[in-house]
C-alpha positions in Angstrom: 0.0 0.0 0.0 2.8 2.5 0.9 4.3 1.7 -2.4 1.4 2.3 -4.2 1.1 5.5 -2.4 4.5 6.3 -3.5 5.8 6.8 0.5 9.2 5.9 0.2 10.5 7.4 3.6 7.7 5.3 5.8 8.8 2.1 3.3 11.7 2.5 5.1 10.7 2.7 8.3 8.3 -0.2 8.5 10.7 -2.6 6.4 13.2 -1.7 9.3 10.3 -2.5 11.8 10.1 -5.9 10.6 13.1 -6.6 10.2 14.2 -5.8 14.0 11.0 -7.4 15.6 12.6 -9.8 18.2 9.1 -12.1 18.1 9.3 -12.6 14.5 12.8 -13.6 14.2 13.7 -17.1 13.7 10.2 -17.5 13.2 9.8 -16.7 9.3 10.4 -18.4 6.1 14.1 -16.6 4.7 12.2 -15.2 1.6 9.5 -12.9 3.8 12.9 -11.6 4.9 14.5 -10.9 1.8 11.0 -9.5 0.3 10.9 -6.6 3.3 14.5 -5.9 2.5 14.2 -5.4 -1.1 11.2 -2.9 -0.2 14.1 -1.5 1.8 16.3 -1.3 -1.1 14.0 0.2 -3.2 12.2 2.6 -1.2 16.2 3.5 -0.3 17.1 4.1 -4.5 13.8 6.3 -5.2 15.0 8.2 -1.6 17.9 8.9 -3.3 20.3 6.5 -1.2 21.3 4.7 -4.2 24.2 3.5 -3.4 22.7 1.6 -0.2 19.9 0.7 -1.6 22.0 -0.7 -4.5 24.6 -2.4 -1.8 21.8 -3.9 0.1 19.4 -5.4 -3.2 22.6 -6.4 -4.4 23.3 -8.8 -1.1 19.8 -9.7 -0.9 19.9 -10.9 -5.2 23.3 -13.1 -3.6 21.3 -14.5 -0.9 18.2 -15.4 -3.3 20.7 -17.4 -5.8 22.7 -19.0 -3.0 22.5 -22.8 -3.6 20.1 -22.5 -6.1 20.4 -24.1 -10.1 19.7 -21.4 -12.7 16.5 -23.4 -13.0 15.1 -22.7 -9.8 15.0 -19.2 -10.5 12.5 -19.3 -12.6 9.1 -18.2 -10.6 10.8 -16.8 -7.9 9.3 -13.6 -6.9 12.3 -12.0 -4.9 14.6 -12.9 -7.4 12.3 -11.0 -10.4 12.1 -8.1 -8.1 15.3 -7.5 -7.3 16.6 -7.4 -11.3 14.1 -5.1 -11.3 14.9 -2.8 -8.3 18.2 -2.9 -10.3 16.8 -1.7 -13.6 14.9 1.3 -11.7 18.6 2.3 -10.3 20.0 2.6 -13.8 16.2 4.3 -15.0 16.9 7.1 -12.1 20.5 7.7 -13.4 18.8 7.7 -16.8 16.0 10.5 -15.7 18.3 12.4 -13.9 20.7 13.4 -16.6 19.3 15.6 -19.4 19.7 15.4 -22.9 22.2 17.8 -24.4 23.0 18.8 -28.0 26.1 16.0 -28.3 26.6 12.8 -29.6 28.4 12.1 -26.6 25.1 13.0 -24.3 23.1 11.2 -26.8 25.3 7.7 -26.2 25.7 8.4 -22.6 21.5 8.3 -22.4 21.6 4.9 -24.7 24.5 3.1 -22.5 21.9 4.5 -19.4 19.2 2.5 -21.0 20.9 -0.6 -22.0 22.1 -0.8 -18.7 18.3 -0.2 -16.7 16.9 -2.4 -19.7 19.3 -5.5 -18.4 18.2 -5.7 -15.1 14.5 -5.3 -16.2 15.0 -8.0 -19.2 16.4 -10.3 -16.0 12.9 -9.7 -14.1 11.0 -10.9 -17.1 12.5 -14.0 -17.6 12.2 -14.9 -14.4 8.7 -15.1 -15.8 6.7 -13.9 -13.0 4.0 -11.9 -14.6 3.7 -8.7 -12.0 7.2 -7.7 -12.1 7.1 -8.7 -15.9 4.2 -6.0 -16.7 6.2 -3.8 -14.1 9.4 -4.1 -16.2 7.8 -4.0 -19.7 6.2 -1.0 -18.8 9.6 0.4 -17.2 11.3 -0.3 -20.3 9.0 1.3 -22.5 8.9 4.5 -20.0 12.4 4.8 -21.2 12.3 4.7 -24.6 9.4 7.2 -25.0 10.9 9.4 -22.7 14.3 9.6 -25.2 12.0 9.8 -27.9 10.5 12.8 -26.3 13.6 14.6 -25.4 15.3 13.9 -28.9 11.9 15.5 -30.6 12.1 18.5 -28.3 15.4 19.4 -29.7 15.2 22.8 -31.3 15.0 22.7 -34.9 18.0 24.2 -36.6 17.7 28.1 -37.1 17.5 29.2 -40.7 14.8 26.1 -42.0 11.4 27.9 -43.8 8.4 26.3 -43.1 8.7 23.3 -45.9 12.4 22.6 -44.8 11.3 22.1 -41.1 8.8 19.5 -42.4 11.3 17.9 -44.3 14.0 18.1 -41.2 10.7 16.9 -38.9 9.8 13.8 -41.2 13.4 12.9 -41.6 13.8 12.8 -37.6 11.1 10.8 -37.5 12.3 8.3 -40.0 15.4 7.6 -37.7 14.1 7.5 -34.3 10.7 6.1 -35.0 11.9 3.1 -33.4 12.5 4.3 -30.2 8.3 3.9 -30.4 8.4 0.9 -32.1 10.1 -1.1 -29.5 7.9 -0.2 -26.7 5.1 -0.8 -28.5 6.1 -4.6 -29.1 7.0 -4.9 -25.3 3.7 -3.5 -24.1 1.6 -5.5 -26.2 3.4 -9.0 -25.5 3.0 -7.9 -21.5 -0.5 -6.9 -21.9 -1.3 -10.0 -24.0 0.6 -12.9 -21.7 -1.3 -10.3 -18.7 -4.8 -10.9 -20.6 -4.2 -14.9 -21.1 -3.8 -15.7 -17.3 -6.8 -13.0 -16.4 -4.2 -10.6 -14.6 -5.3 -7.1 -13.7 -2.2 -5.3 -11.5 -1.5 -1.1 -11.4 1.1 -2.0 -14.3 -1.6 -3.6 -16.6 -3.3 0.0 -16.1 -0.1 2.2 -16.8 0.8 0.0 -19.7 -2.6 0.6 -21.4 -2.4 3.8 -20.8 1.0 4.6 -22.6 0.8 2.4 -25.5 -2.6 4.6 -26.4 -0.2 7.1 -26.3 2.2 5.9 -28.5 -0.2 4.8 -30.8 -1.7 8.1 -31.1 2.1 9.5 -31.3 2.4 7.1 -34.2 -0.5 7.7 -36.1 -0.4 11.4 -36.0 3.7 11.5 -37.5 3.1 8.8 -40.1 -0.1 10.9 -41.1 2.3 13.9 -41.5 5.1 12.3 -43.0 3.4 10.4 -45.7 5.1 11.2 -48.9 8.4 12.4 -47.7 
């Protein structure tokens, strides 16, 4: 509930609460205890503590893989969520640093993503459909969001009104699929969401922004027919 209320700083608290409660200790299965510390870690990253937050998900992933057959990760909840608390560190680096006018910026933003979409891609296969929707969703957030920034780029001075169609249409041509991909991942989590009857606050969100991107779509291949 506090996570859905976005209330990072009381995540922290009562994970800490939890953890410390001398009458539960020894008395819960290992995983309750890894699940209220990766609540922890994450609450910690979106505080802005990312490197304990990162430190402690990263010691919780160890402990979730310790003794275990890459097999037996498969349907394990902690193990999808904490790929994915890892993917939200790199998104927050990603979001945090604006695109400049550089090739350099431009890459630095792409290694950002590759990096947030490799923890994320982690969480899916794990193939636990919540964090898969959360993760697809994620993914997508990122690439719409460079898409955004890279169309809200001044266009360069001295262009007449034809010319800025032209430069428009031609921008669109190359970074069309920075919507393209999204749209493939939100459709395959909706769809594999849909087949198993699975309604979660990321089904929502994910409905939500590919009707955005579909209207996005429509409305530049529209404008750019014919160039």
């Amino acid at each position: 509930s506090l996570r859905t209320k976005v209330n990072w700083s009381d995540i922290i608290i009562e994970s800490d609460a939890f953890l410390r409660d001398e009458g539960l200790r020894g008395e819960l299965d290992p995983e309750y205890e890894i699940e209220a510390g990766l609540r922890k870690s994450e609450a910690l990253i979106m505080s802005g503590q990312q490197e304990e937050g990162e430190r402690l998900v990263q010691y919780l992933l160890s402990m979730t893989r310790k003794g275990t057959q890459r097999g037996d990760l498969l349907y394990n909840p902690n193990y999808a969520y904490g790929n994915f608390i890892l993917g939200v560190l790199e998104s927050r680096k990603f979001f945090d640093l604006p695109l400049e006018e550089t090739e350099e910026s431009l890459l630095k933003k792409c290694r950002m993503i590759l990096a947030a979409q490799s923890g994320y891609l982690k969480s899916i296969q794990t193939g636990v459909i919540y964090w898969t929707n959360a993760s697809a969703f994620e993914i997508s957030r990122l690439y719409t969001s460079l898409y955004q920034e890279m169309i809200s780029i001044p266009i360069p001075e001295g262009l007449d009104e034809e010319e800025s169609k032209v430069y428009r249409c031609e921008l669109w041509k190359k970074i069309s699929g920075l919507l393209t991909r999204p749209r493939r991942y939100l459709k395959s989590s909706i769809d594999v969401a849909e087949k198993i009857s699975e309604i979660n606050r990321y089904t929502a969100k994910s409905f939500d922004l590919l009707r955005k991107i579909e209207e996005v779509y429509e409305a530049r291949e529209k404008e750019c027919s014919g160039y």
